[in-house]
C-alpha positions in Angstrom: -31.0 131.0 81.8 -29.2 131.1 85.4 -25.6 131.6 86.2 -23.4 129.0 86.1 -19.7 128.0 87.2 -17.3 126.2 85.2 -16.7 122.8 87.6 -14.5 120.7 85.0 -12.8 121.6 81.8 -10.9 119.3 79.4 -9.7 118.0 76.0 -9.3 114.7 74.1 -6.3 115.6 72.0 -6.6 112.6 69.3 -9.0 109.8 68.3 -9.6 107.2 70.9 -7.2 108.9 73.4 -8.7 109.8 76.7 -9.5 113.2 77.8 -7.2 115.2 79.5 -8.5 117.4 82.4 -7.3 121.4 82.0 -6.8 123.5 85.0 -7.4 126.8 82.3 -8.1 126.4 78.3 -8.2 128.6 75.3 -11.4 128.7 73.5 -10.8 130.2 70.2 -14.2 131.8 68.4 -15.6 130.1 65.5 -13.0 126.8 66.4 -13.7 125.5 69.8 -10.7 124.6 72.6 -7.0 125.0 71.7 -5.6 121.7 71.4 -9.2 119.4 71.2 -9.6 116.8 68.4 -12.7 119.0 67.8 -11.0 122.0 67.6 -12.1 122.9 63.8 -11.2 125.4 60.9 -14.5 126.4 60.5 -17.7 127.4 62.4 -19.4 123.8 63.2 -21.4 122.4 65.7 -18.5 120.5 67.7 -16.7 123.5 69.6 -17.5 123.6 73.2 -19.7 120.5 75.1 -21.5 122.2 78.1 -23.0 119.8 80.3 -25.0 120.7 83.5 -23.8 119.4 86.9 -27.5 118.2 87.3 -27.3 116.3 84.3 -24.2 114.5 85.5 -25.6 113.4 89.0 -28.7 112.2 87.1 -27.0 109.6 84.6 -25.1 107.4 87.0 -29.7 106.4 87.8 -29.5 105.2 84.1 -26.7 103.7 83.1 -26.1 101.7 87.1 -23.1 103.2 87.6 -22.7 104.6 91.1 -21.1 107.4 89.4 -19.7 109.3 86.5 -16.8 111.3 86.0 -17.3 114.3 83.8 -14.1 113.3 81.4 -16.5 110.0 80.7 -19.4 112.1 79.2 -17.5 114.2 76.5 -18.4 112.0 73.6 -17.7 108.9 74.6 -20.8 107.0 75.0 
């Protein structure tokens, strides 16, 4: 695995609301980010969604968009 940077960060705070960007966040072991929808009580599989810039430039090929914006990938499609 390679080092990696942190380019965008943010939460959807409820159901159907839209995600908010975060200039810093709390991630909280075993519970995932301080104020997500996701954020749970126990250890599950919905804590933190890392997505690789790579990833990002590559999906705007498949879906004809000219591009995405990372707040569009976290769980909305």
């Amino acid at each position: 695995m390679r080092p990696g940077r942190l380019e965008w960060i943010g939460v959807r705070p409820g159901r159907k609301i839209a995600a908010e960007p975060l200039r810093s966040a709390t991630l909280v072991a075993e519970h995932g980010i301080e104020g997500d929808r996701y954020e749970t009580g126990r250890n599950g599989p919905r804590q933190v969604a890392l997505i690789a810039s790579e990833d990002i430039r590559l999906s705007p090929r498949s879906s004809g968009l000219p591009e995405i914006a990372p707040e569009l990938l976290r769980r909305t499609w």
